[in-house]
C-alpha positions in Angstrom: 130.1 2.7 141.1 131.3 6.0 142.9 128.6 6.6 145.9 128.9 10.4 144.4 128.0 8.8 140.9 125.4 7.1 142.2 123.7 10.0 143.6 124.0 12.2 140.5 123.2 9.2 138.8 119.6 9.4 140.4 120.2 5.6 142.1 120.7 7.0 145.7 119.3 3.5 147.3 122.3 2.5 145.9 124.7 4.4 147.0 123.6 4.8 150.7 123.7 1.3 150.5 127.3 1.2 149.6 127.9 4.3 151.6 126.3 2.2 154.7 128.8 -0.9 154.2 131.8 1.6 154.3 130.5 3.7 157.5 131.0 0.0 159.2 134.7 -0.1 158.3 137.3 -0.6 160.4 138.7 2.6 159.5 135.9 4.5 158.3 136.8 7.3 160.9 139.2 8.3 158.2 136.8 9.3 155.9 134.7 11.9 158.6 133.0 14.0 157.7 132.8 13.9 154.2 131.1 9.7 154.6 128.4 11.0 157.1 127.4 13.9 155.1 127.1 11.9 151.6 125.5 9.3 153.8 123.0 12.2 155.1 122.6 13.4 151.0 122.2 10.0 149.3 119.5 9.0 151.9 117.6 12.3 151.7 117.6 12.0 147.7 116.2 8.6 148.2 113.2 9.9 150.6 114.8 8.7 153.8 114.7 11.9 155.7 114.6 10.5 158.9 117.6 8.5 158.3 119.2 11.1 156.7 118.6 12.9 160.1 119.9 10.5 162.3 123.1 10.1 160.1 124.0 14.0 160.8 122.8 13.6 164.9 125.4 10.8 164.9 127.9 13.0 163.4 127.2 15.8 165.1 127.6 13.4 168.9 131.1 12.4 167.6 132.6 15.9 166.4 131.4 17.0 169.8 132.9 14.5 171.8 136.5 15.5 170.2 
């Protein structure tokens, strides 16, 4: 299952799960931003807004420190 699937799908547990095993990648960097922002989406669907939160702050600390 797609992580975008997943969310449409209305299983977003699962797909932030999935979407949390490929953020620890080796070269999950490749995938910015587009990872941390369906990260951010599938967690909010699921009611994790604080996690959802902290997904963007982490994103936002890296672009900055480009």
């Amino acid at each position: 299952m797609a992580a975008v699937d997943g969310i449409e799908a209305g299983q977003p547990l699962a797909a932030a799960a999935w979407l949390d095993r490929l953020a620890t990648a080796p070269d999950a960097a490749a995938f910015e931003p587009a990872l941390s922002l369906t990260r951010a989406v599938a967690k909010w669907r699921a009611g994790d807004r604080a996690a959802a939160g902290a997904v963007l702050d982490a994103a936002r600390g890296r672009a900055g420190a480009l």
